[in-house]
N, C-alpha and C positions, 0 to 999 in steps of 0.2 A: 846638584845633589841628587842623589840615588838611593834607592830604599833596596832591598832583599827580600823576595821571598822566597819558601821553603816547598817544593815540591810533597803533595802528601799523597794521592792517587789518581787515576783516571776514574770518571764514572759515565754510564751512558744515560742519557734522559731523552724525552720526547718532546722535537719540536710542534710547539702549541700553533704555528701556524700550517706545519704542511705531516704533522705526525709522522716525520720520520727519525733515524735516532740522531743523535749530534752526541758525539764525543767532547766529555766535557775534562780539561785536569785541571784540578782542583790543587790550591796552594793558602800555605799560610803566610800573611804578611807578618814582618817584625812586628809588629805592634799588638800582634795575636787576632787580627780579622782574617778570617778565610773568604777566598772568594774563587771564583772558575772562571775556566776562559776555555771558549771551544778550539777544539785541539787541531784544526783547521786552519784556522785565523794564526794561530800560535802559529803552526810550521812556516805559514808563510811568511807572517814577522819575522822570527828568526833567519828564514832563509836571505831577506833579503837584507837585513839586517846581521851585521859581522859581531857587533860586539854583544848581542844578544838582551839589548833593552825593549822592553815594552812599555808603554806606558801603565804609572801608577793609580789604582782605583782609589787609594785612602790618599790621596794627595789634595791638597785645596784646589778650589776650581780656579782660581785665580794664578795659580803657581804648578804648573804639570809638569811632573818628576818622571823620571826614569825608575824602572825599576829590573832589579836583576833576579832570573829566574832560576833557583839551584835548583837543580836534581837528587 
């Protein structure tokens, strides 16, 4: 099973271990939790990944979903 979420922006913030910036896009899950995923980590997921699942942050830890990323 697979969840959806919504594309809502890119934002930049300061990583707290080396202060530089990290590209973060920001997304809202069906269920209405937003969460981020640095935009780095993202391209490489998707690239090596074809059908463009990441894994699910609101998923049970027991049970880890896929989740599909619209734009």
């Amino acid at each position: 099973m697979s969840s959806r979420a919504k594309f809502i922006m890119e934002v930049v913030v300061l990583d707290p271990d080396s202060g530089g910036k990290v590209h973060v896009s920001m997304y809202k899950h069906e269920n209405g939790g937003i969460f981020g995923i640095d935009s780095s980590y993202l391209d490489q997921v998707l690239e090596d990944d074809e059908i463009g699942l990441v894994y699910d942050p609101f998923a049970d830890m027991g049970h880890p979903e896929g989740l599909y990323l619209e734009e």
